[in-house]
N, CA, C and O atoms as CSV, one atom per row, in Angstrom:
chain,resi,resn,atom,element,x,y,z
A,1,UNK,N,N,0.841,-1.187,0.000
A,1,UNK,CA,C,0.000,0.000,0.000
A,1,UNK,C,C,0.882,1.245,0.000
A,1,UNK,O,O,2.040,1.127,0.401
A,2,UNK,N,N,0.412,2.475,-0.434
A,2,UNK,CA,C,1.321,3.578,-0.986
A,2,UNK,C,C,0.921,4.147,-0.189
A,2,UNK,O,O,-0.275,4.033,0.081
A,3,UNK,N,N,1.718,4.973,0.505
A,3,UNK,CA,C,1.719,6.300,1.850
A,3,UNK,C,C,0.613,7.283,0.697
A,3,UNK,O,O,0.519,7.352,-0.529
A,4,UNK,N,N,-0.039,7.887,1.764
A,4,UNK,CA,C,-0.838,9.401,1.166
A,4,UNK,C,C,0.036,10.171,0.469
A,4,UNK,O,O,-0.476,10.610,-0.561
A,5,UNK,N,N,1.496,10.597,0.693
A,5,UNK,CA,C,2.393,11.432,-0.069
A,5,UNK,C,C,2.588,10.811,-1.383
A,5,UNK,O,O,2.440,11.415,-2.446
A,6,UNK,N,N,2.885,9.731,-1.281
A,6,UNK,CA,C,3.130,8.658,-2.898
A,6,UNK,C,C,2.129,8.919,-3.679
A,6,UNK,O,O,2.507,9.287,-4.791
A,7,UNK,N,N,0.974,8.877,-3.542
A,7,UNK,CA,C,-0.661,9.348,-3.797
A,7,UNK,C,C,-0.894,10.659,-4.738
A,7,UNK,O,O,-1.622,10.715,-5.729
A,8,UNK,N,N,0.097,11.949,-4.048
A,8,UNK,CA,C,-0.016,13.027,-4.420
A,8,UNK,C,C,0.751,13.284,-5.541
A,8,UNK,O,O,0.296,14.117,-6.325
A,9,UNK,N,N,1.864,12.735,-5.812
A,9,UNK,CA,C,2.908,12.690,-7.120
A,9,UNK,C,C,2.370,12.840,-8.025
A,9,UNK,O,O,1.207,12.437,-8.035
A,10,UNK,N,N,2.981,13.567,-9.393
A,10,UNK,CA,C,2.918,12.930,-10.793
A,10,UNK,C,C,3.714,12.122,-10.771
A,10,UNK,O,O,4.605,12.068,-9.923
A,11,UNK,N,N,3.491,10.999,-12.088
A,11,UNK,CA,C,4.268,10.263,-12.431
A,11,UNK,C,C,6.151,10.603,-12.788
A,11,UNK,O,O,6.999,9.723,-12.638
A,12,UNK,N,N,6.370,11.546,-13.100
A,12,UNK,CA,C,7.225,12.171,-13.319
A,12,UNK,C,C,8.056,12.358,-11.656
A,12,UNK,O,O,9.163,11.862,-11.445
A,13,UNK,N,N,7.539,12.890,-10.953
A,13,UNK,CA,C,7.788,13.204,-9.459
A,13,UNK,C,C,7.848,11.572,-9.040
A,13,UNK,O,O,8.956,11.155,-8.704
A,14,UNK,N,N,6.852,10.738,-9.041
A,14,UNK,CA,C,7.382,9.258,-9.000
A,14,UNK,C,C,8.824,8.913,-9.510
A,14,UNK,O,O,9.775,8.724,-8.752
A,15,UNK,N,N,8.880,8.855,-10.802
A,15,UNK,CA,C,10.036,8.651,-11.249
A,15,UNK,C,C,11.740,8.941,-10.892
A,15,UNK,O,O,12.755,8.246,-10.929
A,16,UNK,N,N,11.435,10.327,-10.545
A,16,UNK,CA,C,12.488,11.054,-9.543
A,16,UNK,C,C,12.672,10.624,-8.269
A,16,UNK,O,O,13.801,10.618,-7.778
A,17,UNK,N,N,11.622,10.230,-7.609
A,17,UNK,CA,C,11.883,9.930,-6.379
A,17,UNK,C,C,12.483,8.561,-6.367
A,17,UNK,O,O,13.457,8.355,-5.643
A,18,UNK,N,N,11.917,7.482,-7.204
A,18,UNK,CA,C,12.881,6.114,-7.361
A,18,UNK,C,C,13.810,6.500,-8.045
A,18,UNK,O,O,14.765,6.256,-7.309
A,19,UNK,N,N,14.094,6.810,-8.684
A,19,UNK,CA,C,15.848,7.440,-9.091
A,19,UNK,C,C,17.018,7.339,-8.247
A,19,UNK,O,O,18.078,6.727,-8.386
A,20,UNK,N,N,16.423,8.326,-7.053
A,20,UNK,CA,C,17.107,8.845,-5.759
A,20,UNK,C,C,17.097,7.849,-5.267
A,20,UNK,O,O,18.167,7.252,-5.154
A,21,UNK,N,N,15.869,7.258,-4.771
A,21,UNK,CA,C,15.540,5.807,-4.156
A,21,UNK,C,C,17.136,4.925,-4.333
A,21,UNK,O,O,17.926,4.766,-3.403
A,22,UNK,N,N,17.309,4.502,-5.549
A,22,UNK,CA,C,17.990,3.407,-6.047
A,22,UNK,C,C,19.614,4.041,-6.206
A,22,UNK,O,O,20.645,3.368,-6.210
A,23,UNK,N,N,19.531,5.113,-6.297
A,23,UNK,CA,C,20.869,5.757,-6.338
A,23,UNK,C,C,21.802,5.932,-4.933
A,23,UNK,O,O,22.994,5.758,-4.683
A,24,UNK,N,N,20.656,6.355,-4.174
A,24,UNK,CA,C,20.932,6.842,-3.173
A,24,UNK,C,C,21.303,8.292,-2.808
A,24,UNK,O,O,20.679,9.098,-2.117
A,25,UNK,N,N,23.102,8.480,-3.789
A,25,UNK,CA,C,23.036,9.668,-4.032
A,25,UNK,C,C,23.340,10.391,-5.401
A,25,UNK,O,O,24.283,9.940,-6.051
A,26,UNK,N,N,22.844,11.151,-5.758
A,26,UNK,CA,C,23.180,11.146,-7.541
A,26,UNK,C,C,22.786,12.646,-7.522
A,26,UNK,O,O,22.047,13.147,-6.674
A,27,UNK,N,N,23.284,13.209,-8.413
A,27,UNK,CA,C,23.161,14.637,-9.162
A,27,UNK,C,C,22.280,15.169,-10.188
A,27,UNK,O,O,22.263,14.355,-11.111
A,28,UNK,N,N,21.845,15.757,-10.336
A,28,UNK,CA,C,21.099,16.617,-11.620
A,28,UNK,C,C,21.136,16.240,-12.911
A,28,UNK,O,O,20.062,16.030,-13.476
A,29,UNK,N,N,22.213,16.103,-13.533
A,29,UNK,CA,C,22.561,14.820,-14.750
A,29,UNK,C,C,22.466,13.743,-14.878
A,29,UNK,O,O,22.503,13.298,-16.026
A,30,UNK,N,N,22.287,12.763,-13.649
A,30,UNK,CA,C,22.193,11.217,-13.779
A,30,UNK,C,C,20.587,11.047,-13.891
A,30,UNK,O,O,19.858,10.185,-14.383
A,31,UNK,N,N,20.351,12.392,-13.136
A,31,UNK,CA,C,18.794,12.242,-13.263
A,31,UNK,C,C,18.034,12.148,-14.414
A,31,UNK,O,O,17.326,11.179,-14.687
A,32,UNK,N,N,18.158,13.067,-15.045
A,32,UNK,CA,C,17.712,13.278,-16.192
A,32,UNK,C,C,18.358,12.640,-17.372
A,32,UNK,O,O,18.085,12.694,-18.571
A,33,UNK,N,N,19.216,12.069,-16.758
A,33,UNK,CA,C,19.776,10.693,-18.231
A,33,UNK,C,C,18.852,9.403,-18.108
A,33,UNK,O,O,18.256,8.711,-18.933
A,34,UNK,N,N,19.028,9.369,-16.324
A,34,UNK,CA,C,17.691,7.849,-16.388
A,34,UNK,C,C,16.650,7.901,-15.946
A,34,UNK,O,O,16.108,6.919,-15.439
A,35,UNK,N,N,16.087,9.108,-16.032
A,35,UNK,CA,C,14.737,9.326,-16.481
A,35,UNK,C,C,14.219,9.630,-17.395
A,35,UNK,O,O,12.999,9.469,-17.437
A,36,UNK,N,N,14.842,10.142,-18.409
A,36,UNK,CA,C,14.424,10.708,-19.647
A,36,UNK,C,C,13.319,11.907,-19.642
A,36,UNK,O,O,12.352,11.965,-20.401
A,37,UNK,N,N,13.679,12.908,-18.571
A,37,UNK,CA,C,12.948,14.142,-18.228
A,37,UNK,C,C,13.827,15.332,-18.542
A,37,UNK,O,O,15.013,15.217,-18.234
A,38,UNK,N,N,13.345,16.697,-19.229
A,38,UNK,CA,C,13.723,17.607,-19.765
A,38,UNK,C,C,13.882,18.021,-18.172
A,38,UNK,O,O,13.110,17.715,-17.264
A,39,UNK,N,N,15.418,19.010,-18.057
A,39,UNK,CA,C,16.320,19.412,-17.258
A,39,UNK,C,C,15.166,20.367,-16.672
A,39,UNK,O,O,14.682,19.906,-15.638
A,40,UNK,N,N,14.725,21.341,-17.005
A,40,UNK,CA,C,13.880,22.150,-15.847
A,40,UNK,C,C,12.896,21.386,-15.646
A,40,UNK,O,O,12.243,21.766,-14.674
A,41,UNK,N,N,12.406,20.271,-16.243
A,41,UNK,CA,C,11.512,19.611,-15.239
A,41,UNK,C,C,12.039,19.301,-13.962
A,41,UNK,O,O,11.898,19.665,-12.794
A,42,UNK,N,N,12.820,18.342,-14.747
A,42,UNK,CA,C,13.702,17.642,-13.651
A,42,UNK,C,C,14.021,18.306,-12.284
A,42,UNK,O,O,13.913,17.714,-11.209
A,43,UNK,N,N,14.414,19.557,-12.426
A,43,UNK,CA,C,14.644,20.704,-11.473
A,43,UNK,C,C,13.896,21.201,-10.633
A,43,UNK,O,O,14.107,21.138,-9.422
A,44,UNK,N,N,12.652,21.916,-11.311
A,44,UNK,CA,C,11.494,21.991,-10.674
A,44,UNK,C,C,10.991,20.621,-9.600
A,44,UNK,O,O,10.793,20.779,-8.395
A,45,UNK,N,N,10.884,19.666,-10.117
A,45,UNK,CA,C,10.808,18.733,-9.410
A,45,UNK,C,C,11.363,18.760,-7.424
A,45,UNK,O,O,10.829,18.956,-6.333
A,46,UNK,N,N,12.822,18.400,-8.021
A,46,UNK,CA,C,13.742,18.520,-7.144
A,46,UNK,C,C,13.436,19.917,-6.127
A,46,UNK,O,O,13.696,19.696,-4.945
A,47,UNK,N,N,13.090,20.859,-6.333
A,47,UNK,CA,C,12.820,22.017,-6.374
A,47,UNK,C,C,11.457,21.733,-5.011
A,47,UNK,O,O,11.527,22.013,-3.815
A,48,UNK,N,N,10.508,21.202,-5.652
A,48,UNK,CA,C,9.262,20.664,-5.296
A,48,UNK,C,C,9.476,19.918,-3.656
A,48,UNK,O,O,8.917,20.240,-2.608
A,49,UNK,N,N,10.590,18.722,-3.927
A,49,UNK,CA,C,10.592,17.687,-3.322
A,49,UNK,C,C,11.666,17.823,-1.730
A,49,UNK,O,O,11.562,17.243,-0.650
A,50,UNK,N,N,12.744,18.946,-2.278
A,50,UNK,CA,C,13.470,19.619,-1.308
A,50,UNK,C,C,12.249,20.567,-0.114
A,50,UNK,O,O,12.198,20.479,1.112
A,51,UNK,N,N,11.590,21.227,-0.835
A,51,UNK,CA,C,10.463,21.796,-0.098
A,51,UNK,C,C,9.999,21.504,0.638
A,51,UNK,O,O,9.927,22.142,1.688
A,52,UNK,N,N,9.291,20.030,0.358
A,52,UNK,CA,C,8.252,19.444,1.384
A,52,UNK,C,C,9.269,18.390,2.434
A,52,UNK,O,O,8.803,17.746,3.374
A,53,UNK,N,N,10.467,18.391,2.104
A,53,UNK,CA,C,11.358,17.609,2.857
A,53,UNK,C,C,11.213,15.765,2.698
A,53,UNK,O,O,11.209,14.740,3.380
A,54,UNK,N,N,11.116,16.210,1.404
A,54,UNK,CA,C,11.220,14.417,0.768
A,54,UNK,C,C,12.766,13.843,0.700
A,54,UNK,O,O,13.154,12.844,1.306
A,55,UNK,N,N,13.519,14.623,-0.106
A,55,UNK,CA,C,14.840,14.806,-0.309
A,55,UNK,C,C,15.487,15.790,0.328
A,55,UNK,O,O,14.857,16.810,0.608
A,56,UNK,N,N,16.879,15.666,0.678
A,56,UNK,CA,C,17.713,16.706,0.986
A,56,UNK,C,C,18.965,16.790,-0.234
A,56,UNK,O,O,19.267,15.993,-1.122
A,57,UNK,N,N,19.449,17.924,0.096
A,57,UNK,CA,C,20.641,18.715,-0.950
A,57,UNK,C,C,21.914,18.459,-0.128
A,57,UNK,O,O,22.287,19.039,0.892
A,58,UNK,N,N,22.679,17.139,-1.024
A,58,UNK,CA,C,23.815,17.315,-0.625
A,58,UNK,C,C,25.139,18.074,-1.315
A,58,UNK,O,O,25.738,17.662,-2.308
A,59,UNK,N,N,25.502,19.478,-0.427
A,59,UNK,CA,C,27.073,20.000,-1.174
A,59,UNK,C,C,27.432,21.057,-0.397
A,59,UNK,O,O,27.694,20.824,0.783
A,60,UNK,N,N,27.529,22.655,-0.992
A,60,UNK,CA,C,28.724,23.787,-0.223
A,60,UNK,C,C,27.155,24.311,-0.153
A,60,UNK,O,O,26.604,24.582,0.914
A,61,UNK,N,N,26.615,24.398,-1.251
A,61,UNK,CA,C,24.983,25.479,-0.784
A,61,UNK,C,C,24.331,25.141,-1.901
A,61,UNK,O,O,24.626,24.435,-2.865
A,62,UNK,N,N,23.357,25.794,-1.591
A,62,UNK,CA,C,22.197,25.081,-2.843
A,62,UNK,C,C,22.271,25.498,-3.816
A,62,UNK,O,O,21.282,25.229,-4.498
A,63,UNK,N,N,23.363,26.372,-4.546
A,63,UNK,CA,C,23.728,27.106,-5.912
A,63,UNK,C,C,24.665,26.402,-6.533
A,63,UNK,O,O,25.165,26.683,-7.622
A,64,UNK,N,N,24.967,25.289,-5.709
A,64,UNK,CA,C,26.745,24.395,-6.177
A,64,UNK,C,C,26.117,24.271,-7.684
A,64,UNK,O,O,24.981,24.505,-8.096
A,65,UNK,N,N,27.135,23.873,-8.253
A,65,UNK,CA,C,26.624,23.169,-9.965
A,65,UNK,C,C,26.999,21.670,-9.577
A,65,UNK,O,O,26.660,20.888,-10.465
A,66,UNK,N,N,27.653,21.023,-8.402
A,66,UNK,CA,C,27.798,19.642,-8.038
A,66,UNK,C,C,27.235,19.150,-7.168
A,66,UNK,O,O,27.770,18.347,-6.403
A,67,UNK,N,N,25.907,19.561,-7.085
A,67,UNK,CA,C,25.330,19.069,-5.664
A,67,UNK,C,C,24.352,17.389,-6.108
A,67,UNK,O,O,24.007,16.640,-7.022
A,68,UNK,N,N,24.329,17.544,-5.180
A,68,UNK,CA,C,23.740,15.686,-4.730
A,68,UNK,C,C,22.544,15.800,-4.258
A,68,UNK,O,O,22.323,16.387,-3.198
A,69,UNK,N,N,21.792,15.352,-4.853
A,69,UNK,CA,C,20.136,15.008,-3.686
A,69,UNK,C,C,20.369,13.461,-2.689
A,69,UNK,O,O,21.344,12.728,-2.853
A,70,UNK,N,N,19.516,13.254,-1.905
A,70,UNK,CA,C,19.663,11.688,-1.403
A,70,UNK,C,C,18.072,11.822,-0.554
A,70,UNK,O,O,17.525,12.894,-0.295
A,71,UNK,N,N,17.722,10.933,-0.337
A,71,UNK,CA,C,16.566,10.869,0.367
A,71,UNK,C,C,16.442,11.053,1.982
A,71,UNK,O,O,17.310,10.490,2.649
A,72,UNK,N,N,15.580,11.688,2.569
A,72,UNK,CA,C,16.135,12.230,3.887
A,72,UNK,C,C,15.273,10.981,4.697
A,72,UNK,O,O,14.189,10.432,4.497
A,73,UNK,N,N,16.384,10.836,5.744
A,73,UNK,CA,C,15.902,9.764,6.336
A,73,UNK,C,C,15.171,9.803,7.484
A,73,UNK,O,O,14.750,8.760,7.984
């Protein structure tokens, strides 16, 4: 059974979140290579998901061009 938050996703926002899921920790480019989602989606997303405290931002600050998402535990 899927939590109420899983519920609220697009499919797209699904997709991202198993990404991270399976990665653990991965960057902005891996994302959007194995998802096959256009980069400001992708972003927005991330964007989205940092917000509600699904994911956290791993790096120096949230402007890095090398930062890491990972799932907050």
């Amino acid at each position: 059974m899927k939590s109420k938050n899983e519920l609220l996703f697009s499919e797209s926002e699904k997709k991202v979140i198993d990404c991270i899921r399976t990665n653990i920790l991965i960057g902005t480019k891996e994302i959007i290579q194995q998802t096959n989602i256009s980069d400001r989606t992708v972003r927005r997303i991330l964007k989205k998901l940092v917000e509600c405290n699904i994911i956290e931002c791993v790096g120096t600050n949230e402007k890095a061009p090398n930062k890491k998402y990972k799932m907050v535990e």
